[in-house]
Every structure is written in structure tokens, then in C-alpha cells.
Short mmCIF file of the C-alpha atoms (twelve columns), coordinates in Angstrom:
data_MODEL
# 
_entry.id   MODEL 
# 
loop_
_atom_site.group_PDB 
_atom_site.id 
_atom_site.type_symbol 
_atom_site.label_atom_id 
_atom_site.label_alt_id 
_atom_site.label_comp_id 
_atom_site.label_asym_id 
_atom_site.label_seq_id 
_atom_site.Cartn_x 
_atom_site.Cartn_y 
_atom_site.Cartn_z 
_atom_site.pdbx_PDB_model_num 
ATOM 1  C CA . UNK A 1  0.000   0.000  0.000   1 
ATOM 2  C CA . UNK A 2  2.378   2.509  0.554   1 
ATOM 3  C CA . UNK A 3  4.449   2.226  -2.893  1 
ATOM 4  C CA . UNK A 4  1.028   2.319  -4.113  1 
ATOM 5  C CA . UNK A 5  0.588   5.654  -2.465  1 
ATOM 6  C CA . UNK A 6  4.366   6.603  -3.258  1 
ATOM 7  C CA . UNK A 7  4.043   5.891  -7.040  1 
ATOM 8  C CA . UNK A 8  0.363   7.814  -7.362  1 
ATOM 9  C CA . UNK A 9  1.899   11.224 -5.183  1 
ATOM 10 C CA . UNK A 10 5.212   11.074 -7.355  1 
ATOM 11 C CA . UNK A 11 3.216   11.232 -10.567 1 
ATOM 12 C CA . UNK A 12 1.162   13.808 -9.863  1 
ATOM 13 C CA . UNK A 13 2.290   16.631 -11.919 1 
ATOM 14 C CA . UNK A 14 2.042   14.515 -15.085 1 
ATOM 15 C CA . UNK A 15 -1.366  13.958 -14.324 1 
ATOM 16 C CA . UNK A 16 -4.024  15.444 -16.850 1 
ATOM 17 C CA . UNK A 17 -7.772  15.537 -16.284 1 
ATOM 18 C CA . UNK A 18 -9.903  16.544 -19.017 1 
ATOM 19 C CA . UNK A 19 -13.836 17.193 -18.987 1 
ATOM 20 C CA . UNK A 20 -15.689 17.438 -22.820 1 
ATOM 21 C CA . UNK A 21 -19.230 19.104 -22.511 1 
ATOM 22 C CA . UNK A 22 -21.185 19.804 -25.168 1 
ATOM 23 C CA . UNK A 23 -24.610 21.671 -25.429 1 
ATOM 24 C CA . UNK A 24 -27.441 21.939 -28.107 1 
ATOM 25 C CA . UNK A 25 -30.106 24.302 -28.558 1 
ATOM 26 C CA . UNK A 26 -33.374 21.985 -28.634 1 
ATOM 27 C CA . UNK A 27 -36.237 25.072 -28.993 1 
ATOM 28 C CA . UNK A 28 -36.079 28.815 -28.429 1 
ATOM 29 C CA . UNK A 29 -33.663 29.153 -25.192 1 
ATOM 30 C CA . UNK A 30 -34.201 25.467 -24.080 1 
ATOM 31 C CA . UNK A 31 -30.683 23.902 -23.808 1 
ATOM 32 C CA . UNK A 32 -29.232 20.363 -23.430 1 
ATOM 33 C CA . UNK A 33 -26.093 19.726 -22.320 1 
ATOM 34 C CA . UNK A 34 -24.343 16.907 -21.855 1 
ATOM 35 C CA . UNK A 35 -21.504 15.815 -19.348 1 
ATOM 36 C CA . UNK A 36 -19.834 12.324 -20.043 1 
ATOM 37 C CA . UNK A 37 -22.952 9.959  -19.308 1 
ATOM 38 C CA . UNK A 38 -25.189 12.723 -17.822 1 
ATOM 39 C CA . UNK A 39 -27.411 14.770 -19.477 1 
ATOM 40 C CA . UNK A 40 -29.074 17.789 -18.438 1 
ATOM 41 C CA . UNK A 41 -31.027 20.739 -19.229 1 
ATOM 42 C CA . UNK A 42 -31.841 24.671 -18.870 1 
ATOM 43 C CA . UNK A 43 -33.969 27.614 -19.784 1 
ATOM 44 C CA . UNK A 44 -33.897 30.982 -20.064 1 
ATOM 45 C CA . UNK A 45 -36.497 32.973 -17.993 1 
ATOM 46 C CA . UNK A 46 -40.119 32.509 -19.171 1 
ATOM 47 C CA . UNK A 47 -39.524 36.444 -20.908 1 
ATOM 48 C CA . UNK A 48 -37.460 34.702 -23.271 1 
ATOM 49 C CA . UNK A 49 -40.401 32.833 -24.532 1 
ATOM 50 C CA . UNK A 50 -40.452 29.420 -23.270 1 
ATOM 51 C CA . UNK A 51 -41.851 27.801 -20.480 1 
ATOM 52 C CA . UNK A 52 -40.297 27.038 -17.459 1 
ATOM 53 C CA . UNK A 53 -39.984 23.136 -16.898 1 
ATOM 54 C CA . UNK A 54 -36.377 23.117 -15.830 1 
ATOM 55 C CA . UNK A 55 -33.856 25.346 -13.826 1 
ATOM 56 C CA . UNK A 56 -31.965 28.411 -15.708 1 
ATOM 57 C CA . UNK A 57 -28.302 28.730 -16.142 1 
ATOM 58 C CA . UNK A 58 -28.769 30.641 -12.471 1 
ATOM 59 C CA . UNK A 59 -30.048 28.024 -10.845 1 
ATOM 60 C CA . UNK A 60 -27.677 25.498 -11.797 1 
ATOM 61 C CA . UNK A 61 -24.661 27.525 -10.628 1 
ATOM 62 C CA . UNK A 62 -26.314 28.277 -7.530  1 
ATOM 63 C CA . UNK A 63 -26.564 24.686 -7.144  1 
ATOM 64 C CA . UNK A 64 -23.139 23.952 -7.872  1 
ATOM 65 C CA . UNK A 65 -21.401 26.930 -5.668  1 
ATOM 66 C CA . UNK A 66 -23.724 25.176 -2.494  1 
ATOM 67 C CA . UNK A 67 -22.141 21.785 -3.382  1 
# 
């Protein structure tokens, strides 16, 4: 266990993580984004013409900051 540990902490610095996330518009400011297996979407306010069935951008980073 601890050359296990040794090795990981002594390659650190090379280490790379990478996140791809892509987004589509599906109708007027209704988005869908994706995250490796999870999807997800959001709205613009109900102003911007559509209804709102799912949390804004707002919302979302709201959610994320309390996380």
C-alpha cells in the first residue's frame, strides 16, 4: 500500500484531467447539455419565450457553488 501511495503522489504533476461538454439548442432558449454519461437541461427565464420546466443557467450555478 504505501508504494502504491508513493508511485500515485510522485506522478502527480504529469497527471491530466480533461472534462468534454457539449450543449445543443433543442427550442427557443431550451438547452441540453451533456456531461460524459449525464445529461441535463436549462432555460432561459419565461420572458425569453419558453416555459419554465427546468432550472436556468442561475439556478444550476447556484446549485453547484452550495455543493
Amino acid at each position: 500500500m504505501d508504494l502504491m501511495h508513493k508511485n500515485y503522489t510522485n506522478n502527480l504533476q504529469n497527471r491530466k484531467f480533461v472534462l468534454r461538454a457539449t450543449v445543443k439548442l433543442v427550442i427557443n432558449m431550451l438547452f441540453e447539455g451533456r456531461i460524459g454519461k449525464f445529461t441535463f437541461q436549462c432555460v432561459e427565464p419565461p420572458e425569453q419565450g419558453v416555459q419554465n420546466l427546468v432550472l436556468s443557467p442561475l439556478d444550476f450555478f447556484l446549485i453547484g457553488v452550495v455543493f
